[in-house]
C-alpha positions in Angstrom: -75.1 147.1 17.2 -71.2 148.3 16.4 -70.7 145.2 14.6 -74.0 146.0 12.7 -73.4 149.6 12.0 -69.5 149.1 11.0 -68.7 145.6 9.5 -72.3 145.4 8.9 -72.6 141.6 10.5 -75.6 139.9 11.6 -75.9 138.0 14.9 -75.2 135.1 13.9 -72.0 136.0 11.9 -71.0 137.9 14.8 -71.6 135.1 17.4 -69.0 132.9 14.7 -66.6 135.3 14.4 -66.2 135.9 18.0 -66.1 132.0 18.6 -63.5 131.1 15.4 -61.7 134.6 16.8 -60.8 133.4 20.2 -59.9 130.2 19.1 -57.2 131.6 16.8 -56.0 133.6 19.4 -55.8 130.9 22.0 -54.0 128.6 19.6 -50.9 130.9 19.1 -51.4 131.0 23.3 -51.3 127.3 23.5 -48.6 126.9 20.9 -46.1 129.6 22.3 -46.5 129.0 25.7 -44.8 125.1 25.4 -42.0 126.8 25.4 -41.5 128.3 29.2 -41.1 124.9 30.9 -39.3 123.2 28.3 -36.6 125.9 27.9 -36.8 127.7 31.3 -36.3 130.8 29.4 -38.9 134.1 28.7 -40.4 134.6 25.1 -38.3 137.0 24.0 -35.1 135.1 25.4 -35.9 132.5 23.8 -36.7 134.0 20.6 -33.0 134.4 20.6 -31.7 131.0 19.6 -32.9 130.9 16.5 -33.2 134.8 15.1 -29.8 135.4 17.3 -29.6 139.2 17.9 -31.6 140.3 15.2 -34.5 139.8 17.9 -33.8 143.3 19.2 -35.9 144.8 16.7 -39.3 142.8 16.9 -38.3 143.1 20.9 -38.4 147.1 20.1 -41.7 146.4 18.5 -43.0 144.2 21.6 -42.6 146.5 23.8 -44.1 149.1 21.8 -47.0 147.3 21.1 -47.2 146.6 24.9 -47.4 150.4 25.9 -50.1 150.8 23.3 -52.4 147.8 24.4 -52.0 149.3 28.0 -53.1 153.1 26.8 -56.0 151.7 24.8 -57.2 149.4 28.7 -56.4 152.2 30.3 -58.4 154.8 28.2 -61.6 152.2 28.5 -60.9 152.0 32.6 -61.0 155.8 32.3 -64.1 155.7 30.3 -65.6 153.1 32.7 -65.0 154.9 36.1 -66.4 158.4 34.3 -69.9 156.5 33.5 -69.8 154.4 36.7 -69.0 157.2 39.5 -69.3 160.6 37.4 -65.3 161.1 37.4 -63.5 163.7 34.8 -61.9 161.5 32.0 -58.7 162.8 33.5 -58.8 161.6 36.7 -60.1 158.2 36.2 -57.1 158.2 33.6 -55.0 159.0 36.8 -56.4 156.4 39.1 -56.1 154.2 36.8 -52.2 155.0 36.2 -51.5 155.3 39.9 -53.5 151.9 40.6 -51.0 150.1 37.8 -48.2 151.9 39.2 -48.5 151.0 42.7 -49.2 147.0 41.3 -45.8 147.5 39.4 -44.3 148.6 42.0 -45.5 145.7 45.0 -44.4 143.2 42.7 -45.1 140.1 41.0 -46.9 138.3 44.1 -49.3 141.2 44.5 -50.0 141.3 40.9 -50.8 137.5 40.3 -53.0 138.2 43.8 -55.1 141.1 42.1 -55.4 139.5 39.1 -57.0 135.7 40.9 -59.8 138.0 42.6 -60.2 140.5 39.7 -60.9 137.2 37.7 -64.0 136.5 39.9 -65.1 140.0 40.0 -65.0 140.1 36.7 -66.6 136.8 35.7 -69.2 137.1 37.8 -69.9 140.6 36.6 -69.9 139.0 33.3 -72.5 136.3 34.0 -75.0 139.1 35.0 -74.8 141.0 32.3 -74.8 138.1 29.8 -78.1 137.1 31.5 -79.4 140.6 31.3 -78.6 141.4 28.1 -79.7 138.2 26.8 -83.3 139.0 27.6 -82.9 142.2 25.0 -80.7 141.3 22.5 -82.4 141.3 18.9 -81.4 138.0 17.7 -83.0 138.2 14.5 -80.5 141.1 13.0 -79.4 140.0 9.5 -76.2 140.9 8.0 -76.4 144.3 5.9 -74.1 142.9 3.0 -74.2 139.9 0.7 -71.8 137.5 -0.4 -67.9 138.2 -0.6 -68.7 141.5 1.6 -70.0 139.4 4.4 -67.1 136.9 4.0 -64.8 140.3 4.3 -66.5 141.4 7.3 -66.6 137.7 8.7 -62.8 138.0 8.5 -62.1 141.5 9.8 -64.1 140.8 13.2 -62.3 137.1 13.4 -58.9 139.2 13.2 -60.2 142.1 15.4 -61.3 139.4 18.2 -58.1 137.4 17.6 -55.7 140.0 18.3 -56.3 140.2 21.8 -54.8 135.8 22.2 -51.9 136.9 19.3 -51.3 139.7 21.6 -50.8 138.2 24.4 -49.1 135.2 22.8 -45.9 137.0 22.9 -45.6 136.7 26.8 -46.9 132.9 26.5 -43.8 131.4 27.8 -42.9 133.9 30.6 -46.3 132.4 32.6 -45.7 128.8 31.7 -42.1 128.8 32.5 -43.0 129.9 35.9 -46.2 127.9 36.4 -46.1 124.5 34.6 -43.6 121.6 35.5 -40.8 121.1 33.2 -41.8 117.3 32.6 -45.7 118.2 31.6 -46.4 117.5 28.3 -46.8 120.0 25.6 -50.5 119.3 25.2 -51.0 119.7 28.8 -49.1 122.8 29.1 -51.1 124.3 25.6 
């Protein structure tokens, strides 16, 4: 219903966007994350060879943009562990913190292992309520504007559900470089 009340989208051109969305997103992924193996170096390292030092200030603007994107999950985390378990806002804003924190702190190993069964958990928590919302969603809602408006709002959710692969696009090649062999090819790695 957000998508219906703001950008004014019907199912259908919701259920588009979100599709065309992550597939924009995943191709600047796929593209960007050739690099690692091939060059052995990080994204932003790399970067350097051909913008030279004037990479410090889209670096600046990385990391930025990185401490924002990690305030906005945490806020939702927050948000989530106050409906699920009744918690202040503030404290399951400090959990939250301390949780990331003490990941940060164990190291890369204990991160990768969190994230592999955080994947499941979450997957399969997806699954269920795919399947139960599926039996109430109100597939018949119609777009509440007409013609260039819809093509407007069409784009603005395509770019809102995009942002989250462009995002993470600028760390591409710091996960390949690690995990993919040097002598894969690019379409494999992608």
């Amino acid at each position: 219903l957000v998508t219906l009340d703001f950008l004014k989208l019907g199912f259908t051109t919701s259920i588009a966007a979100i599709l065309v969305g992550n597939l924009v997103g995943a191709f600047f992924v796929s593209l960007l994350s050739t690099m690692g193996p091939k060059l052995g170096l990080a994204q932003l390292p790399a970067a350097r060879l051909p913008f030279g030092k004037s990479i410090v200030v889209p670096g600046l603007l990385n990391w930025l943009s990185t401490i924002g994107w990690d305030a906005v999950n945490n806020v939702f985390g927050a948000v989530a562990l106050n409906i699920l378990f009744g918690l202040p806002f503030w404290a399951g804003l400090l959990i939250i913190v301390a949780c990331q924190g003490a990941l940060g702190i164990l190291g890369y190993e204990a991160i990768h292992t969190f994230e592999k069964w955080a994947a499941l958990v979450l997957g399969a928590l997806f699954i269920v309520l795919t399947i139960s919302i599926l039996g109430q969603a109100d597939t018949s809602l119609k777009a509440g504007f007409r013609g260039a408006d819809t093509i407007g709002d069409g784009v603005e959710m395509v770019a809102n559900v995009a942002s989250r692969g462009v995002a993470v696009a600028l760390c591409a090649a710091d996960s390949s470089r690690d995990h993919a062999p040097a002598n894969r090819s690019s379409r494999g790695i992608g």
